[in-house]
RONUTOR-749093 format. One line per field, with one value per residue (C-alpha): x, y, z; chain; residue number from 1. Coordinates in steps of 0.1 Angstrom, whole numbers, always signed. Example, Ala and Ser with C-alpha at 12.3 -4.5 7.8 and 13.67 -1.06 7.14 Angstrom:
X c(+123|+137)
Y c(-45|-11)
Z c(+78|+71)
mol c(A|A)
seq c(1|2)
% end
This chain:
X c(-264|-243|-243|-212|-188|-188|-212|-241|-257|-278|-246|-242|-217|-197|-200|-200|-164|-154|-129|-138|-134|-112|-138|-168|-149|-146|-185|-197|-182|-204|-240|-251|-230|-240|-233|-205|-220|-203|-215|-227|-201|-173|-180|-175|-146|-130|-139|-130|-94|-88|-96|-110|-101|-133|-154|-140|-129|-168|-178|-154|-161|-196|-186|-163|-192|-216|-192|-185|-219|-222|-198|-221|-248|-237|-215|-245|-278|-285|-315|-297|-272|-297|-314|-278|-270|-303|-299|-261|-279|-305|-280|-263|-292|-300|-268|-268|-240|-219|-194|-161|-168|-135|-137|-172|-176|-211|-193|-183|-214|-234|-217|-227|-201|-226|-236|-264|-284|-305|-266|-251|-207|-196|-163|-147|-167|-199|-182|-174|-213|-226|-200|-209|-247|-243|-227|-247|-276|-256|-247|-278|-307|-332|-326|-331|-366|-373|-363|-368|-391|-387|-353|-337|-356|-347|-310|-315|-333|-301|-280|-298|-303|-263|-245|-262|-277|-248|-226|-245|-258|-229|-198|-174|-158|-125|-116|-131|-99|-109|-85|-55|-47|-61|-50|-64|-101|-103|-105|-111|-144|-158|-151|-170|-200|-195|-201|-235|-250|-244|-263|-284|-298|-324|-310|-270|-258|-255|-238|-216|-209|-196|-175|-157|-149|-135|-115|-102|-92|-72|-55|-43|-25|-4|+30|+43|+67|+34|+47|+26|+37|+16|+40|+31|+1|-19|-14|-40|-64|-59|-42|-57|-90|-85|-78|-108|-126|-121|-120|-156|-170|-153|-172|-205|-208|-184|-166|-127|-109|-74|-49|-21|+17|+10|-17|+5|+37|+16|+9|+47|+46|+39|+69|+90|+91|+96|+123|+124|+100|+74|+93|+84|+100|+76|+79|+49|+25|+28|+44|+73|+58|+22|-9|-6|-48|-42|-63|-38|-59|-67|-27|-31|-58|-46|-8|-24|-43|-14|+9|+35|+50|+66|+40|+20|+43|+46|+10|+8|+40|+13|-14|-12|-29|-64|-91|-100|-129|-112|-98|-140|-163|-159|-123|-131|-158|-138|-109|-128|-146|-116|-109|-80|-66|-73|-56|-24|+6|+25|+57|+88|+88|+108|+132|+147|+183|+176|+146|+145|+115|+123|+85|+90|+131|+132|+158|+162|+192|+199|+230|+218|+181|+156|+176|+168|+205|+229|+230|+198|+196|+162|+167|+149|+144|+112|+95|+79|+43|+38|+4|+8|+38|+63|+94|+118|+134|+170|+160|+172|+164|+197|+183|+202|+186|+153|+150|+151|+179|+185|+146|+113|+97|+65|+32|+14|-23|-44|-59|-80|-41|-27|-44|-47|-22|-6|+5|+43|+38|+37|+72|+75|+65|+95|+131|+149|+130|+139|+176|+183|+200|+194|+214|+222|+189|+167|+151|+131|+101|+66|+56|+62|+90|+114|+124|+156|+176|+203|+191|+210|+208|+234|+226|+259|+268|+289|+276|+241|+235|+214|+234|+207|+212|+185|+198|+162|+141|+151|+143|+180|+192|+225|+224|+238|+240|+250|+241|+253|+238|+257|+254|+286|+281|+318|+329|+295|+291|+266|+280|+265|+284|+279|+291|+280|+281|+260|+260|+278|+258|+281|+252|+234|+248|+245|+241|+233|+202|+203|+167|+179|+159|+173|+204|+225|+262|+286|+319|+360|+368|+342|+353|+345|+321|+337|+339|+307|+276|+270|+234|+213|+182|+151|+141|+173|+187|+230|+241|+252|+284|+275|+307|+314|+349|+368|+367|+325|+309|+277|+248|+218|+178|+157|+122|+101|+69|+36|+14|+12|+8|+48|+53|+35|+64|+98|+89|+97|+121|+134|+175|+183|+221|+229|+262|+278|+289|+294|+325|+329|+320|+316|+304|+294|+287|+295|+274|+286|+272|+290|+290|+317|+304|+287|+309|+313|+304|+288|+251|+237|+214|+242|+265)
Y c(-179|-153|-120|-96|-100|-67|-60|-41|-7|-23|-41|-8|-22|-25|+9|+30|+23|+32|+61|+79|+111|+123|+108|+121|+156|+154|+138|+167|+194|+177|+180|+210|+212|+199|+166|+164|+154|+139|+153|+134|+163|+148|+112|+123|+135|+104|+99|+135|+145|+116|+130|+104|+128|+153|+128|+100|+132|+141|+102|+91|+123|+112|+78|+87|+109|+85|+62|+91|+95|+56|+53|+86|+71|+35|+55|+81|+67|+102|+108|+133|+112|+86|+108|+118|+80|+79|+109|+92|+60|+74|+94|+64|+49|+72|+80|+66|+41|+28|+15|+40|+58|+51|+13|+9|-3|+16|+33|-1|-16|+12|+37|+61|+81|+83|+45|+27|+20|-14|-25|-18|-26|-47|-30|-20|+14|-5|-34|-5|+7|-20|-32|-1|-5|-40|-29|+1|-23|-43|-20|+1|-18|-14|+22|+30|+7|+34|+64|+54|+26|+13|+26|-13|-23|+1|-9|-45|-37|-15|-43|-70|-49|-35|-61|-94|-101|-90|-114|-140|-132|-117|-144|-129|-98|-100|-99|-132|-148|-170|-165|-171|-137|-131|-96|-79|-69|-105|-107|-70|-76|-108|-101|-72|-94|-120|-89|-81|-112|-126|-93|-89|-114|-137|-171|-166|-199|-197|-165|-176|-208|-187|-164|-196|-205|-171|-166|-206|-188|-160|-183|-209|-182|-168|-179|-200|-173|-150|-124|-99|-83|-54|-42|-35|-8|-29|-60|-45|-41|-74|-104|-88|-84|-128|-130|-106|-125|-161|-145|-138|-164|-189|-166|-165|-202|-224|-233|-230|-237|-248|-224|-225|-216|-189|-178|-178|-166|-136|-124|-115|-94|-62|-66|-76|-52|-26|+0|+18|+41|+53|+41|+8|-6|+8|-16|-15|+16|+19|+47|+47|+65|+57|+66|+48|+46|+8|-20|-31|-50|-75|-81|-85|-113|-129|-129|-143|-172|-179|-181|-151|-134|-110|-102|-97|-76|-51|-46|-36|-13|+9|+3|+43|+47|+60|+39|+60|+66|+62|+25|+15|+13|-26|-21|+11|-5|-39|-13|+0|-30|-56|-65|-83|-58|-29|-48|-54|-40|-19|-35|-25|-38|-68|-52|-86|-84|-102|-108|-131|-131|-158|-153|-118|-121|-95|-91|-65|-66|-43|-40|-58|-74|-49|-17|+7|+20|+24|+13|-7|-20|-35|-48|-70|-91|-100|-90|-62|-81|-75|-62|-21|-27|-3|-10|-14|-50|-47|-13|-11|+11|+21|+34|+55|+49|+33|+62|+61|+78|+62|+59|+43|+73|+55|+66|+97|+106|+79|+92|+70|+65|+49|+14|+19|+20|+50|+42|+40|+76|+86|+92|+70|+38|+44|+25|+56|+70|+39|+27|+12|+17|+34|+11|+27|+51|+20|+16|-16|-23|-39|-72|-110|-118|-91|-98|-111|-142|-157|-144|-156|-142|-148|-140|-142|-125|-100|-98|-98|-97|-103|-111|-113|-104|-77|-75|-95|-64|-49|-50|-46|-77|-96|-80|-92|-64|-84|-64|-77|-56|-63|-45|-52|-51|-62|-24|-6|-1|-7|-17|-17|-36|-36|-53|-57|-68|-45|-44|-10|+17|+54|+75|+66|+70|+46|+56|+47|+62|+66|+80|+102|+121|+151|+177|+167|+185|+174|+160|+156|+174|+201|+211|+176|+165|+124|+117|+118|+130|+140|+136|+148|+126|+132|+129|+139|+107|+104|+120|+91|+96|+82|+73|+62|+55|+86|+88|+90|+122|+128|+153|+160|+165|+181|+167|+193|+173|+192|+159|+154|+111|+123|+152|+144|+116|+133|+168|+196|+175|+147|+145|+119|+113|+101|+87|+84|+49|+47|+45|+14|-21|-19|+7|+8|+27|+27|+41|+46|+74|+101|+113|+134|+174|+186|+196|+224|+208|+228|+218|+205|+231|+255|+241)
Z c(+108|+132|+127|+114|+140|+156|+192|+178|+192|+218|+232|+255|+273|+242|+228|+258|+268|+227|+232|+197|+208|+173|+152|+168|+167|+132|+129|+150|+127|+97|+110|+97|+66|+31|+23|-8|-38|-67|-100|-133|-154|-129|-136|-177|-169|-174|-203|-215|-200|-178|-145|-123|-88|-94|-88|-68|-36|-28|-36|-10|+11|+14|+26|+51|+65|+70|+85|+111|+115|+124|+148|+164|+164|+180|+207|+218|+203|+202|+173|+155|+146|+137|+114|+96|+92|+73|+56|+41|+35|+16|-3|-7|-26|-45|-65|-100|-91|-69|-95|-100|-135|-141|-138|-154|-189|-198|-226|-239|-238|-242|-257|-228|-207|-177|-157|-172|-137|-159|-159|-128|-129|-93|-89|-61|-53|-55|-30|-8|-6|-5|+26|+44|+42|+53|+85|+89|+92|+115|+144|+139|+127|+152|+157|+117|+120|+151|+130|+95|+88|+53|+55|+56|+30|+6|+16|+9|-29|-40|-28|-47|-79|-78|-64|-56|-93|-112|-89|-98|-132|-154|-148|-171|-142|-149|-116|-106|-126|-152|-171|-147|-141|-103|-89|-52|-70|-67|-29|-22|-45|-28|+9|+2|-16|+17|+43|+21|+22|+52|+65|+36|+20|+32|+14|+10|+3|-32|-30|-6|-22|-53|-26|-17|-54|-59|-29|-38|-70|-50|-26|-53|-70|-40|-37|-14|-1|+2|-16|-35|-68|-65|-37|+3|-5|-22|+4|+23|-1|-18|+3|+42|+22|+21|+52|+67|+41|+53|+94|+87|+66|+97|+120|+103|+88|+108|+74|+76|+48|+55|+60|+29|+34|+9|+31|+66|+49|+35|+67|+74|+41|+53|+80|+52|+31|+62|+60|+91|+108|+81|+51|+30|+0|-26|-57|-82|-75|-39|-21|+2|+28|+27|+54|+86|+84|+74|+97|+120|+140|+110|+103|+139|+142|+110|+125|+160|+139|+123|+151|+138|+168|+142|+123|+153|+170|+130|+135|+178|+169|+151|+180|+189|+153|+158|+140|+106|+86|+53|+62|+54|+76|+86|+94|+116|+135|+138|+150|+174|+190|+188|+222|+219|+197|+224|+251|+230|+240|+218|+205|+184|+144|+137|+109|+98|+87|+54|+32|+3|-16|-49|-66|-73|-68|-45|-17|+14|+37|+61|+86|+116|+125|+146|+137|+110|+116|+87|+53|+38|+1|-16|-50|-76|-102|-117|-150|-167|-167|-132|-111|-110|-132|-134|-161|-134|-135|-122|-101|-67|-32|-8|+27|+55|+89|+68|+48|+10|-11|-39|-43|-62|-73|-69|-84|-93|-90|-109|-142|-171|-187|-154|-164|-202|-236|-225|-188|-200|-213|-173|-166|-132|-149|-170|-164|-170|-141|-124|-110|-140|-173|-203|-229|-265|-263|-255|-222|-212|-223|-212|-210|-195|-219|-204|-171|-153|-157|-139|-108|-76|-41|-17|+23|+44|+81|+59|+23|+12|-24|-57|-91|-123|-160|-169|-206|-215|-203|-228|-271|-281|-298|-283|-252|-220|-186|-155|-123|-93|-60|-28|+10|+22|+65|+71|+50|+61|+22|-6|-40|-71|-99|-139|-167|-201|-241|-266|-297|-309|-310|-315|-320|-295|-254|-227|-191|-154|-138|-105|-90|-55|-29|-4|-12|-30|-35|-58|-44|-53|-86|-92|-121|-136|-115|-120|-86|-68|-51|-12|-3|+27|+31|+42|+79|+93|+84|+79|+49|+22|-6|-38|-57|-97|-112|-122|-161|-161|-166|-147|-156|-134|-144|-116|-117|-98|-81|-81|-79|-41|-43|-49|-34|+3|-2|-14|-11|-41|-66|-71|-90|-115|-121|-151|-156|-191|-197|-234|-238|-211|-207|-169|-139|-110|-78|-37|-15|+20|+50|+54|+94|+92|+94|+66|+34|+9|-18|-44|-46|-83|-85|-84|-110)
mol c(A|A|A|A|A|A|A|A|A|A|A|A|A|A|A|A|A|A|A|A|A|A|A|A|A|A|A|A|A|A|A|A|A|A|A|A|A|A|A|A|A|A|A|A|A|A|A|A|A|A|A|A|A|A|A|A|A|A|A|A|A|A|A|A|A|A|A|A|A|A|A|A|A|A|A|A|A|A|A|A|A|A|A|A|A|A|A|A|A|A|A|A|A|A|A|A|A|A|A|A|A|A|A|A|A|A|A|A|A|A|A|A|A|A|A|A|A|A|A|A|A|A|A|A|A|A|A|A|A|A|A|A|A|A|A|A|A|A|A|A|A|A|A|A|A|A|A|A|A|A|A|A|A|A|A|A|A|A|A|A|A|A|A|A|A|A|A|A|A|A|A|A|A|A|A|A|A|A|A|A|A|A|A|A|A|A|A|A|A|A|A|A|A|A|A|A|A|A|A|A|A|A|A|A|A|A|A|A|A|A|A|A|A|A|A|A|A|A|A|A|A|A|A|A|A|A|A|A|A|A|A|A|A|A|A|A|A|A|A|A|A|A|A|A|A|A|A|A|A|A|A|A|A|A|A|A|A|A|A|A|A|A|A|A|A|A|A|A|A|A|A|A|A|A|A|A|A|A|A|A|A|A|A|A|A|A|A|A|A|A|A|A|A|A|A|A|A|A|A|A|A|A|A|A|A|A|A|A|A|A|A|A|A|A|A|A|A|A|A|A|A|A|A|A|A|A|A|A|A|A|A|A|A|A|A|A|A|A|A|A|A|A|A|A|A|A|A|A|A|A|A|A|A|A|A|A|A|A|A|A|A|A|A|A|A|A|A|A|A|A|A|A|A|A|A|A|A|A|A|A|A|A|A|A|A|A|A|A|A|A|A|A|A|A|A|A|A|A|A|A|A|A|A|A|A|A|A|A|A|A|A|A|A|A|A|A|A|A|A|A|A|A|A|A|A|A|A|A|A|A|A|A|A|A|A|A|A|A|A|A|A|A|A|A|A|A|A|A|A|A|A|A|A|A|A|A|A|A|A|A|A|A|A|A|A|A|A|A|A|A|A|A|A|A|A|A|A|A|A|A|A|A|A|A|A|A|A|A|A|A|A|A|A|A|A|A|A|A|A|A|A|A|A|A|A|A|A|A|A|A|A|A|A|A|A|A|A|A|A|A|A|A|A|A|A|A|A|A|A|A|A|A|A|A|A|A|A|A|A|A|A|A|A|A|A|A|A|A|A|A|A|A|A|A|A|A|A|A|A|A|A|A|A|A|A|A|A|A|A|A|A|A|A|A|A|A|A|A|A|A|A|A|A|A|A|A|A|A|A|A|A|A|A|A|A|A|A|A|A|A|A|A|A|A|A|A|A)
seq c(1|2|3|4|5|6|7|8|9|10|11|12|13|14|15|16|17|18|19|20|21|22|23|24|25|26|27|28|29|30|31|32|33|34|35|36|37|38|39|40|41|42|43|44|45|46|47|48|49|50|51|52|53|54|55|56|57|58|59|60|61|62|63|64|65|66|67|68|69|70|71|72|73|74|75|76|77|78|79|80|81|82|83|84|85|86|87|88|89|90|91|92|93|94|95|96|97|98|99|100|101|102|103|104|105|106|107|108|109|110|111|112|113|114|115|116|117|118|119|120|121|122|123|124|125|126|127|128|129|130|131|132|133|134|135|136|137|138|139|140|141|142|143|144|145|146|147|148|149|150|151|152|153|154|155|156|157|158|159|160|161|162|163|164|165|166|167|168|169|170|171|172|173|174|175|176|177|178|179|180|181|182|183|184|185|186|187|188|189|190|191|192|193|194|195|196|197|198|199|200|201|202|203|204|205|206|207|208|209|210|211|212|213|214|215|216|217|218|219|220|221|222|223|224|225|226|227|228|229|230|231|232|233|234|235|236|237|238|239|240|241|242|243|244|245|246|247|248|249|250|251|252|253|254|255|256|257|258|259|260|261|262|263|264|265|266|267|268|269|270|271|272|273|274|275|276|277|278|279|280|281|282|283|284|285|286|287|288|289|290|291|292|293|294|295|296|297|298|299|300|301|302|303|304|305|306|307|308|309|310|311|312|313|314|315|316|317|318|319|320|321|322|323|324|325|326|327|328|329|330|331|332|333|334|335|336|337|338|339|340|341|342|343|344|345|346|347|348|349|350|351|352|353|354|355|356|357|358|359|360|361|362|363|364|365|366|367|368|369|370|371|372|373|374|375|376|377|378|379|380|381|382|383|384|385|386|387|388|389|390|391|392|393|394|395|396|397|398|399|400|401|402|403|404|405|406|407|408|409|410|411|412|413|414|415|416|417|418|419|420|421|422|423|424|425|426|427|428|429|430|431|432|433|434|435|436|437|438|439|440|441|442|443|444|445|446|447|448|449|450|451|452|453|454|455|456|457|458|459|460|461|462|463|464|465|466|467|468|469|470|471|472|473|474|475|476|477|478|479|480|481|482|483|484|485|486|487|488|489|490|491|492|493|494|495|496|497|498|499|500|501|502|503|504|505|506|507|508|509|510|511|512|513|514|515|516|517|518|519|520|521|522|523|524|525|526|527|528|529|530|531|532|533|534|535|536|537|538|539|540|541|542|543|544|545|546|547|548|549|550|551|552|553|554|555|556|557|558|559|560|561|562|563|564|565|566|567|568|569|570|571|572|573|574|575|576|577|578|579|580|581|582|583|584|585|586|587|588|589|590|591|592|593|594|595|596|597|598|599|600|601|602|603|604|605|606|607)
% end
């Protein structure tokens, strides 16, 4: 059986020519220093307030050490770094458990709030590890025999006890997708469990055999327009995980399985959801602009296999990216020793004029194809059952230049309550914190049954648009609320339309939400503040008019952001406009850029 396919340490003429000079900056200002160590009173945290950060920072810290320390070693051979690699692996297997405390289920079945080591959880912390310590004995195995004797043994008796037994012996992980629902743990999970025992274990057939059946399981359930519901951020850790996944089980074993139009339209996912420069549509928890540390070179290999010139030339746009620790340690080495990655030349994204994605009944149009220029408008459909849900259906995005502003708040910091009963008590899963509407007190609700219907795109030189009913998403009897979301090239203008049936409800008001990012200043009559709202985006991008018939009375709620998974994104605040539509039957808004110089409108936090 091959080996991992990456040159080892002894392939000199491999490693020598590595330009790692950033990483090996940052590796040489760790020696020295002590090694972060994640705490057992950090782990209960989760189970106490929620926290799941105290512990997973210094966990992940300690990681992104050793990998530095790796890519040291393999570049120099120089013993210290050797001896620091050891001194990481070691630490490695000695900590209680590799599983996330906030993903094991020890209190479940044990009723303890600290892992059980006779009954190790195979999450995706303890694929991580175990990941890392396969490749570690890859690229560096003869030097830790040298250094360390012992050292690889000890590696291969953590992996067995932690992730090789409980792969095989306990079949109920939900994440292997029994039960129909398969999500990215599925992939991320056995790529992970592949990497191990191809490197690992002395008789992996079995375990690979099982690696097939789950990844089967994964690439059945993709649609055929490879879309993900989980949203862009979680491609990489979920469908790219498949595709690394089946690269190296090609690689290692000769067996291919057959390429799936799922699996090749996937590829172009991350290109389509692409806004402009650093900016992605953000649907599910994802965030709009997130780290550029993502493995380009294997949305790079996967888009060469495939034969996607677009896709391809997405990935060699970020080619000036330096290879990062935090990516994992198989990404950063395959990063760094890729060669036809390193000779690629950089290219400019794709930006397709129109995507139409019908499994998750999402479109994005912009003005014209390979420009982020002018108006953009991302707007879906779906259901409020979805991967990461957030209570959004009928929510939509308007860009200036690429940049959000009408915006997906996207996600805060993950606590224990992100994935249990009380994630709709975190305000951004909410639809009022959403671009939807708030209809006689009642916002939508979770769950399969309320999603769209009636949903039609319609892709034209001058009009792209989406027209759905999203009165199902939410628990009010008799309802009907037709949305129709056009960008309008022809008038340079984005339109969103309204019009509904409720049952009466006098007590209780009924109003637009519309999410927005930047300063905004209120336009037209200031004293009744009916005709609009001027907003400055981020990123120096054109200014936008947001317009509502006269007749509709606005307010504004400032939500300051002190988590930074937000406010690394949007900055201090973000506005939500609320427009009074009670008293109507139909609404709408036009949004249109403003390049005319700036105005004296009075700004909303000055009202």
């Amino acid at each position: 059986m091959n080996t991992l396919p990456a040159p080892t340490a002894e392939d000199r003429a491999a490693w020598s020519r590595i330009d790692a000079r950033e990483l090996l900056a940052r590796a040489d200002a760790d020696l020295g220093t002590p090694w972060p160590q994640p705490l057992a009173s950090q782990a209960a945290r989760v189970h106490r307030d929620g926290d799941r950060v105290a512990w997973e920072e210094p966990a992940f810290a300690r990681q992104h050490r050793l990998s530095r320390a790796v890519v040291a070693a393999a570049v120099t051979l120089d013993d210290r770094w050797i001896d620091e690699v050891v001194d990481g692996v070691l630490l490695l297997c000695e900590q209680s458990s590799w599983c996330w405390p906030a993903h094991d289920d020890t209190f479940d079945r044990h009723g303890s709030v600290l892992a059980t080591v006779t009954d190790p959880y195979l999450d995706l912390g303890a694929g991580e590890v175990v990941s890392q310590l396969a490749w570690i004995d890859h690229v560096l195995g003869p030097q830790l025999d040298t250094r360390a004797p012992g050292i690889r043994s000890r590696i291969r008796h953590e992996a067995d006890t932690r992730v090789f037994r409980p792969f095989v012996e306990r079949r109920d992980w939900h994440w292997l997708g029994l039960d129909g629902d398969v999500h990215n743990w599925n992939p991320w999970i056995h790529s992970a469990v592949l990497t191990a025992a191809m490197q690992l274990h002395d008789a992996p057939e079995h375990l690979i055999d099982l690696v097939v059946e789950g990844l089967d399981r994964y690439r059945v359930s993709l649609p055929d327009d490879g879309a993900i519901d989980e949203g862009y951020s979680y491609w990489w850790n979920g469908a790219c995980r498949a595709l690394e996944a089946l690269d190296l089980l090609e690689h290692a074993t000769g067996r291919s399985l057959n390429d799936t139009v799922a699996l090749r339209e996937t590829v172009a996912f991350p290109h389509r959801c692409h806004l402009g420069g650093d900016w992605y549509a953000n649907l599910a928890d994802g965030q709009a602009r997130p780290q550029a540390d993502h493995p380009w070179q294997a949305l790079h290999r996967a888009a060469r296999r495939v034969g996607d010139a677009d896709a391809a030339a997405h990935a060699a746009a970020h080619r000036q990216v330096a290879p990062s620790e935090t990516a994992g340690l198989g990404r950063l080495i395959r990063a760094l020793t890729d060669a036809d990655w390193l000779s690629a030349d950089r290219a400019d994204p794709p930006l397709p004029r129109d995507v139409w994605l019908p499994s998750t009944q999402v479109l994005l149009a912009r003005e014209r194809a390979g420009s982020s220029d002018g108006l953009g408008l991302v707007v879906k459909g779906g259901h409020n059952a979805e991967h990461h849900n957030h209570n959004d259906v009928g929510s939509f995005i308007v860009t200036s230049d690429g940049v959000p502003v009408i915006v997906d708040a996207g996600r805060p910091t993950y606590t224990k309550a992100t994935f249990g009963p009380d994630r709709y008590s975190i305000w951004t899963m909410q639809s009022s914190w959403h671009n939807t509407p708030t209809i006689a007190g009642v916002d939508q609700s979770a769950g399969r049954e309320f999603a769209a219907s009636d949903v039609e795109a319609s892709i034209t030189d001058d009009v792209s648009s989406l027209t759905l009913d999203l009165g199902a998403a939410y628990d009010v009897e008799g309802l009907s609320w037709r949305r129709a979301a056009a960008l309008d090239r022809a008038a340079g203008i984005v339109r969103v339309s309204d019009a509904w049936k409720s049952p009466p409800s006098p007590s209780r008001s009924t109003r637009l939400n519309l999410i927005v990012v930047g300063d905004v200043s209120v336009v037209g009559d200031v004293s009744s503040f009916e005709d609009g709202v001027r907003v400055v985006p981020l990123d120096g991008a054109t200014p936008v008019v947001i317009r509502w018939p006269a007749g509709i009375r606005s307010t504004f709620t400032v939500r300051p952001l002190d988590d930074p998974m937000l406010s690394e994104v949007w900055g201090e605040r973000l506005t939500r406009i609320e427009l009074d539509v009670s008293a109507h039957d139909h609404a709408g808004i036009t949004v249109e850029r403003d390049e005319a110089t700036p105005g004296t409108g009075d700004s909303e936090d000055e009202r």
